[in-house]
N, C-alpha and C positions, 0 to 999 in steps of 0.2 A: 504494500500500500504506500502509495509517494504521501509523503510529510511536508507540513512548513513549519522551518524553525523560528520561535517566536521566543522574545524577551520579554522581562518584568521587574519594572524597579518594586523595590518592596524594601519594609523597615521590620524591626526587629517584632513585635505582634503576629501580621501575618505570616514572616515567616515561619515564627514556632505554627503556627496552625498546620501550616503544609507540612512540617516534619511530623507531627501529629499524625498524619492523611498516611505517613509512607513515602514522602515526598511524591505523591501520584495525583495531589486534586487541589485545586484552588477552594479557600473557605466559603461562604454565603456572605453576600456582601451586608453592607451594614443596612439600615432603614434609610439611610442619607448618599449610598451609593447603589443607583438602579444601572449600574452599565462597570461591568467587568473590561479592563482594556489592555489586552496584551498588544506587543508592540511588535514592529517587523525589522529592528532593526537593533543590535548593540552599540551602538553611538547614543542613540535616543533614550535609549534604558541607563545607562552609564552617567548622563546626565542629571536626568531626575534620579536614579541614587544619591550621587554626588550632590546636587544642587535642592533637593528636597527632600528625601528622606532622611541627612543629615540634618538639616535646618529641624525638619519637626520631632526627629527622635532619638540623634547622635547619633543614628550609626544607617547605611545604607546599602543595600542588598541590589546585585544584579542576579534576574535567574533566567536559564536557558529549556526550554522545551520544546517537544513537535507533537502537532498535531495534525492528525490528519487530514490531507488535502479536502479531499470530498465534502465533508462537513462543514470547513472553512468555506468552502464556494459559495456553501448559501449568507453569507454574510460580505457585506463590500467592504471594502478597505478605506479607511478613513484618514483625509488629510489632515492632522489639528495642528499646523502651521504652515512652516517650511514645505520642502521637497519631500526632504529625509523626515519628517514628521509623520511617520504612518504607523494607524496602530486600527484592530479589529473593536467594534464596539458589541459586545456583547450584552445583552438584557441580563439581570440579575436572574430573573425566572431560567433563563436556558442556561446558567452554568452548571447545572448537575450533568445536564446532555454535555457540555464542553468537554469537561474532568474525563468524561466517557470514551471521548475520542483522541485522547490524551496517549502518546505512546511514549515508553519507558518511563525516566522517573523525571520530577525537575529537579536543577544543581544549579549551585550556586556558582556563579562563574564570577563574581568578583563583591569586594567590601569595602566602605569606605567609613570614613569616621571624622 
């Protein structure tokens, strides 16, 4: 099955969740977050660790994962700025389906502080 690899900045909360999961699932977003957003790029992820999730929590998390193409198709890829600004907007409702078409684990592919 062809994959696309997708990043996620993240801070030190959600990532204990995901280690929690098995490193295999994103948590249920909050009441105040209706759209899950993985990215398509590690430059963009890199950043908002770097430049936000240090700001709100000391410490900032890049993570890498794939997911399965097919299921991705039903969703368009979203500019939120830039070029290189693109990232999937998912519905809070459809991330159980997400986690599902999730293959192998997520890791952490860098830390900032």
């Amino acid at each position: 099955m062809e994959t696309v690899t997708l990043w996620r900045p993240t801070g030190p909360k959600e990532l204990a969740l995901v280690e929690e999961s098995g490193w295999c699932a994103w948590p249920p977003r909050l009441p105040d977050q209706p759209i899950f957003y993985p990215v398509l790029n590690e430059d963009y992820a890199t950043r908002n660790a770097r430049d936000w999730n240090v700001k709100a929590s000391g410490v900032g998390y890049v993570t890498r994962f794939e997911v399965e193409k097919p299921f991705l198709d039903s969703y368009e890829v979203q500019q939120a700025g830039g070029q290189t600004i693109l990232e999937y907007w998912i519905p809070a409702e459809d991330l159980d389906k997400f986690n599902s078409h999730i293959v192998g684990l997520i890791e952490v592919v860098a830390e900032f502080r």
